[in-house]
C-alpha positions in Angstrom: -88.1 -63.0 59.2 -91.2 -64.6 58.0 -90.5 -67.7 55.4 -93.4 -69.4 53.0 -93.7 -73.1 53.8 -94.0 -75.4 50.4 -95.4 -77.8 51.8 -98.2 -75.6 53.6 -99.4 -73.9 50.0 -97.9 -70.6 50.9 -97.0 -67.6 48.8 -97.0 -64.3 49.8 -99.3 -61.6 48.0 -97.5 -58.2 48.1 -99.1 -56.6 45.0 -101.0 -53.3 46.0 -102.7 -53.0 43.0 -104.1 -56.8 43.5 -104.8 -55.8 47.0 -106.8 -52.9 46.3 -109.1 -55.1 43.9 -109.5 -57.9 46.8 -110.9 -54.9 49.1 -113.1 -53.7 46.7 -114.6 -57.0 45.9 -115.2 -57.6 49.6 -117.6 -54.3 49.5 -116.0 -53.6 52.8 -117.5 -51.6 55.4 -116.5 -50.5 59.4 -119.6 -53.2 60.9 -117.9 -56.1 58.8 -116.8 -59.4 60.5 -114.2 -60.8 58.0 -112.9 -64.2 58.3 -109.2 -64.2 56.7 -107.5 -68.0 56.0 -104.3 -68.1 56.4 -103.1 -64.3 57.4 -99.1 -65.5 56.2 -96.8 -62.1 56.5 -100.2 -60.0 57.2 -100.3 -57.9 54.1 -103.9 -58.3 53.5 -104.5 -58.6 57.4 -103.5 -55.3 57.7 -105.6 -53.9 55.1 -108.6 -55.6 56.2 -108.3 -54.4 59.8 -108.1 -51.0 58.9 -111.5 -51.5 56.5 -113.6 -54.1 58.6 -114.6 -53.9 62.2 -113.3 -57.1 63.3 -111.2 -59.7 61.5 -110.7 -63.4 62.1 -107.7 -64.8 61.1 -107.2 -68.4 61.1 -103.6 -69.9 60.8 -102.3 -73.3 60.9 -98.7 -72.4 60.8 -97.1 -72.6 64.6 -94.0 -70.8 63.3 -95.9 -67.5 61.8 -98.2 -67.5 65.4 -95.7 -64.9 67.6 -94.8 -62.4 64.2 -98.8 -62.4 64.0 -99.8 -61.5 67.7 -96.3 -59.2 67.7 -97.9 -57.1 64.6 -101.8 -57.3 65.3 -101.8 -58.5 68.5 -102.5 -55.1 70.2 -105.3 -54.1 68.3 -109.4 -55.1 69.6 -110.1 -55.6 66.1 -108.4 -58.5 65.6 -108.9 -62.1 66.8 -106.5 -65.1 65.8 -107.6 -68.3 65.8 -104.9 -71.1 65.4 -105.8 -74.5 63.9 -106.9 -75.9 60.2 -109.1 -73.8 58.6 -111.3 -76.6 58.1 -111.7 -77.4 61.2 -113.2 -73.7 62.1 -116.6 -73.1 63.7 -117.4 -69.5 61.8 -119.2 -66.8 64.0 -123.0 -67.6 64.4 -123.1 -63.2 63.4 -123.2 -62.0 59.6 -119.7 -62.6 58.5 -117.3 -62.3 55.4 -114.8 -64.7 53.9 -112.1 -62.8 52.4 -108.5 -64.5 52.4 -105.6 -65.7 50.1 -105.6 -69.4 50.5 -103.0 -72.7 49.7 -104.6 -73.5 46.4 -104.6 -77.6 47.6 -107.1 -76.8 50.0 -109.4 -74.8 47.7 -112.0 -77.1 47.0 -111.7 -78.8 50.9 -112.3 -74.6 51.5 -115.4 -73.6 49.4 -117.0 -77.0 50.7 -116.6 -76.1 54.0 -117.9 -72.6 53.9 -120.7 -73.5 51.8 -122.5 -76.4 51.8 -121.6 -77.6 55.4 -122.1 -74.0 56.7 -125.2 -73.6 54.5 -126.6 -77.0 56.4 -125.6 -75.7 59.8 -127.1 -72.6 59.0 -124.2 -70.1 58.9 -122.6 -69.4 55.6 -120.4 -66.1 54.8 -122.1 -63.2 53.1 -119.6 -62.6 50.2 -116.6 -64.6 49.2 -113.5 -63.3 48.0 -110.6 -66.0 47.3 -107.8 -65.9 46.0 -107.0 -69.2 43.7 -105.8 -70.7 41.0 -106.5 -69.5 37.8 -107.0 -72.8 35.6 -109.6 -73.9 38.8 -111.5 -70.2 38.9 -111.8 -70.6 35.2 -113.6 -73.9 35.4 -115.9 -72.4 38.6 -117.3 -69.9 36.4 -117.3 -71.3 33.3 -120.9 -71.3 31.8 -120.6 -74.8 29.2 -118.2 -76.8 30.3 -119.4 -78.1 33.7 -117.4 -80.0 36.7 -118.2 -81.1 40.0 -117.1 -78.4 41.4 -119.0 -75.7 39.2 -121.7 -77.0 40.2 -121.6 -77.0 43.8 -120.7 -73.4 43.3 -123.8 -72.6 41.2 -126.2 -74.1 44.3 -124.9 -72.2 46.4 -124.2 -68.3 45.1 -123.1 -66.7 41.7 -119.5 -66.5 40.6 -117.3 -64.5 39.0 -113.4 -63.6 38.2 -112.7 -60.0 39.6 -109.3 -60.6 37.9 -106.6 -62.6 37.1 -103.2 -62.3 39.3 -99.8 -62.9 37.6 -96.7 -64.9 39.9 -94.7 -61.9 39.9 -97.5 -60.6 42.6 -96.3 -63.2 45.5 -93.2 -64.2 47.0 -92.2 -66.9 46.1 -93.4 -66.8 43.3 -96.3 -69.5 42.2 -96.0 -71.8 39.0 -99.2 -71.2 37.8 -101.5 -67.9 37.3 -103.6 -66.8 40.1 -107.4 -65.1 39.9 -109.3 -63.1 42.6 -112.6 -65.4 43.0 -115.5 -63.5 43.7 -118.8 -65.8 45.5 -121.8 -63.7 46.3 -124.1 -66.9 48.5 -127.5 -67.1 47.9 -130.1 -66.6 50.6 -130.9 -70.4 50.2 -129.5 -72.8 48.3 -130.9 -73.7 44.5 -131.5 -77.4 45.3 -134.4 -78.1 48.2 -133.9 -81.2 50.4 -130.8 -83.4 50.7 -127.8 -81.5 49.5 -125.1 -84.1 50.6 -127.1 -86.5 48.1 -127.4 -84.1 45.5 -123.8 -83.7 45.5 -123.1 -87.4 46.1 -125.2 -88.0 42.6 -123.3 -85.0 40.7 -120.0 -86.7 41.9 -120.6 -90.1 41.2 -122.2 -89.0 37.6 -118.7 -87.3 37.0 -116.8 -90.7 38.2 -116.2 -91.3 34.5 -116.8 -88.3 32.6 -115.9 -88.9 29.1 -118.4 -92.0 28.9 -121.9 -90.7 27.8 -124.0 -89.5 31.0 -126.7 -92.3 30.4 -124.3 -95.0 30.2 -122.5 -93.9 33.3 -125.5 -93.9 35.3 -126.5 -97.3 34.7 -124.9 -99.1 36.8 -125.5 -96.5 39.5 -129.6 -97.3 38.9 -129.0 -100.5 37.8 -130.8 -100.6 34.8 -129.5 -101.6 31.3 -128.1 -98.9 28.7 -131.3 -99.0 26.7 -133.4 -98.7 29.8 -131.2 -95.7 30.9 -131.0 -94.1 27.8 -134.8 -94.0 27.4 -135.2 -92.6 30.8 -133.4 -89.5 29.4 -135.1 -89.1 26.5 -138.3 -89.3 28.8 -137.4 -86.1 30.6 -135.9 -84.3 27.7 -132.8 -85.2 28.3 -130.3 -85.8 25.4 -129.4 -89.8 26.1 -125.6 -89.1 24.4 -125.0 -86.4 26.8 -122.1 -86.3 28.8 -121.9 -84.8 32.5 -119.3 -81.7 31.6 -122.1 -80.4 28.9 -125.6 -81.1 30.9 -126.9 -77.8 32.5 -127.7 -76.9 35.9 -131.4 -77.0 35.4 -131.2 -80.4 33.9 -129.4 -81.7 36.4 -132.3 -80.7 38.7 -134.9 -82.4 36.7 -132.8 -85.4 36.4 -132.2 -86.0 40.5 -135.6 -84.8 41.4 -137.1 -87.7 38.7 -134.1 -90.7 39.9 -135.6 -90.2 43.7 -135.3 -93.3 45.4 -133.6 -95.2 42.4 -130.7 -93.4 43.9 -128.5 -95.2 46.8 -125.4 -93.6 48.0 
């Protein structure tokens, strides 16, 4: 008998109707590589094998190890690699990230497969995760930003294939769930450092309900009136605060700070 763990983020999909739309956003096909986080009770496993020709699956869980190998150990599609997820060196071939994942490690997750995978030059093809709802909602909302909306948006385009009620895993979750759909870019949005780019959109965010300008002058060290009319100067409304600036601006505004910025 296979048990979730609370304390490893697990709950147990076993909704074939949610299943059905995971598959269908991963635009499956038999010369797919899909990488699968976190394989649990191998519900989706199973119905990714039998779509994909090879499968992935990473789990940290010693205990779930022997049921896994037992079930899907016989067949040449599948390869399990134990360890942390974030820890895992994807295939250097075309691959897919497809997985139901411990919502605590969502953000750890998309920052792993993305910008460090985009830098080392192998990031997945299509994304489909399954997360929480209120933190999919935020990814692909298009006026209130966060830090982690915008990562998304220089890296690929997302969208909410649908939302997933608790009564679709065992145990059941507190919160709402939603199928996350990423579709990565060839390269990413922003050209040259993206570690600082993300440093800057972080730091900007380090108190977001102070007005943009104001948070950023201690950052350039230059006086509110000095920082407010650096805005202005690139078009950039000085009362602004970082949730409502839009991806564009937040291009002009790095590419004008250059070396003012020190991480």
């Amino acid at each position: 008998m296979v048990y979730a763990k609370k304390s490893l983020g697990q709950n147990f999909l076993h909704d074939t109707e949610v299943l059905k739309d995971i598959l269908d956003a991963g635009e499956l096909n038999p010369s797919d590589h899909v990488v699968e986080i976190g394989p649990g009770e191998g519900f989706l496993t199973r119905a990714l094998l039998a779509k994909a020709g090879k499968l992935t699956a990473i789990e940290l869980d010693h205990d779930l190890i022997p049921w896994l190998k037992m079930d899907f150990g016989k067949d040449p599609k599948f390869n399990l690699s134990e360890g942390d997820a974030l820890r895992f060196v994807p295939p250097a071939e075309p691959y897919k990230l497809i997985a139901n994942i411990p919502y605590y490690i969502t953000s750890p997750i998309l920052n792993h497969f993305l910008l460090e995978q985009f830098m080392g030059g192998h990031p997945p093809e299509l994304i489909v995760l399954m997360v929480q709802r209120e933190v999919a909602e935020k990814i692909t909302d298009p006026n209130k930003h966060s830090v982690l909306n915008l990562e998304i948006q220089i890296f690929g385009e997302a969208e909410i294939v649908r939302i997933v009620l608790p009564a679709s895993f065992k145990p059941r979750p507190k919160v709402d769930s939603a199928v996350l759909k990423i579709r990565p870019y060839k390269k990413p949005l922003i050209e040259g450092d993206l570690k600082r780019f993300i440093w800057f959109i972080k730091m900007s965010f380090a108190q977001k309900r102070k007005k943009l300008s104001n948070n950023l002058s201690g950052l350039l060290h230059l006086s509110n009136g000095a920082s407010k009319e650096l805005f202005s100067s690139l078009q950039i409304d000085p009362d602004v605060r970082a949730e409502d600036l839009n991806f564009e601006e937040w291009q002009t505004l790095f590419n004008a700070l250059g070396s003012r910025l020190h991480s």
